[in-house]
N, C-alpha and C positions, 0 to 999 in steps of 0.2 A: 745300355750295352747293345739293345737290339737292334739301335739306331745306326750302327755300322753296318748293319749289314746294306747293302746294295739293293738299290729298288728294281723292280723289271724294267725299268728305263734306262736306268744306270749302267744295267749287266746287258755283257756284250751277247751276239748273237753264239750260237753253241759252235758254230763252224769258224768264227771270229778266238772266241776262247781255245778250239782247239788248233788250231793254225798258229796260232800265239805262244802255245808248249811244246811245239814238234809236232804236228798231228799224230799221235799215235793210236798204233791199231788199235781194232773195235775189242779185240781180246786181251790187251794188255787197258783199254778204258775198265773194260768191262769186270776185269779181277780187279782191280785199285778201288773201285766203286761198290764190287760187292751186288752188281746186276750179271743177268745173262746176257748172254751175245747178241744173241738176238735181238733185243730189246736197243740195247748200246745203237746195233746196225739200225735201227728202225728210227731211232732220234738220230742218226747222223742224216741218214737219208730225208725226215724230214726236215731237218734244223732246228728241233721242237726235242726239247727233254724237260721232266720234271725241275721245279723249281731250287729242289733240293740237292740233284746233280749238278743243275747251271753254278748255286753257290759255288760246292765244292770244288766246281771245275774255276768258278773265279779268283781263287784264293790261291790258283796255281800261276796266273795271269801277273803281267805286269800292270794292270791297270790295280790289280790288288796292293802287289808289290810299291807302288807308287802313293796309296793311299795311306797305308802303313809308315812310309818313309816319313809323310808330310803331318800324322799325328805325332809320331813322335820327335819330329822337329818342332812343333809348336809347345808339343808338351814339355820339352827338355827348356825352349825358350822363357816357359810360363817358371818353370822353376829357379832360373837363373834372378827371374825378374823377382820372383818372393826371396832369392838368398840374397840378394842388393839391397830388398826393401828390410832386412831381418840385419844386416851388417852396415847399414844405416841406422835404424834405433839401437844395436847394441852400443856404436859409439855414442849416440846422443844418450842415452844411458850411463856408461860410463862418466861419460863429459860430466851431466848430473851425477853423481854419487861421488865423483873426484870434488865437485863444489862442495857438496854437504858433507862430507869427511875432513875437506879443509877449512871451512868456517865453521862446523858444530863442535860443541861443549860436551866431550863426551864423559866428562870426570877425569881426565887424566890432566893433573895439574902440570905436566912437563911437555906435553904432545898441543899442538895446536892445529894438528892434523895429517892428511899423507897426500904427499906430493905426488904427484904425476910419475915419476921416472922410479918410487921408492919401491923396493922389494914389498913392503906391506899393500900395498899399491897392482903391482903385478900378481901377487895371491889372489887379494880382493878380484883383480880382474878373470883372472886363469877361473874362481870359483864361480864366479856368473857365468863365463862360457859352458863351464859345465853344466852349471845347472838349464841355463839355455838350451842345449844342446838337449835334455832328456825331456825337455818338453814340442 
């Protein structure tokens, strides 16, 4: 988790991040931040604030905005990719269980099995996806 955070390389300069939000005054930084005035003015003028203001100031930033967009595009991507790979072996599953229902011997001297299209067929199936589903 910590590895999102922004290295001092990464994180723009303080006068870059504020130029990037509106540059807003030292007295409206400085109550959102929860420092004094003073202090706010003293890191503006020298383009130098603690590490922990630059975060909070990045997360306001589009280069924040930007990074966030791009994990959760890859992660939205990564899960597409496992619900293909999961809707893939359900039918090759199926396929399997539709053979062994149609060629096994399950005692029923009238039944030789269930076909593909049959109502006992769609149960059998509708009951795997559920059970699939809760795991």
């Amino acid at each position: 988790m910590l590895n999102r955070l922004p290295t001092p390389t990464q994180c723009p300069a303080l006068s870059q991040m504020l130029d990037n939000i509106g540059n807003p005054s030292p007295k409206a930084l400085a109550k959102a931040l929860g420092v004094c005035i003073s202090d706010m003015q003293t890191w503006i003028e020298t383009d130098c604030a603690p590490r922990p203001v630059l975060l909070a100031l990045f997360w306001l930033t589009v280069w924040a905005q930007s990074s966030v967009d791009a994990e959760s595009i890859n992660i939205s991507r990564l899960h597409v990719s496992i619900a293909v790979s999961l809707r893939t072996e359900l039918a090759g599953i199926k396929h399997e269980l539709a053979r062994i229902l149609t060629h096994g011997n399950f005692g029923a001297a009238t039944r030789t099995g269930l076909a593909d299209g049959s109502p006992e067929f769609k149960n059998v199936s509708i009951t795997m996806s559920i059970a699939l589903q809760r795991h």
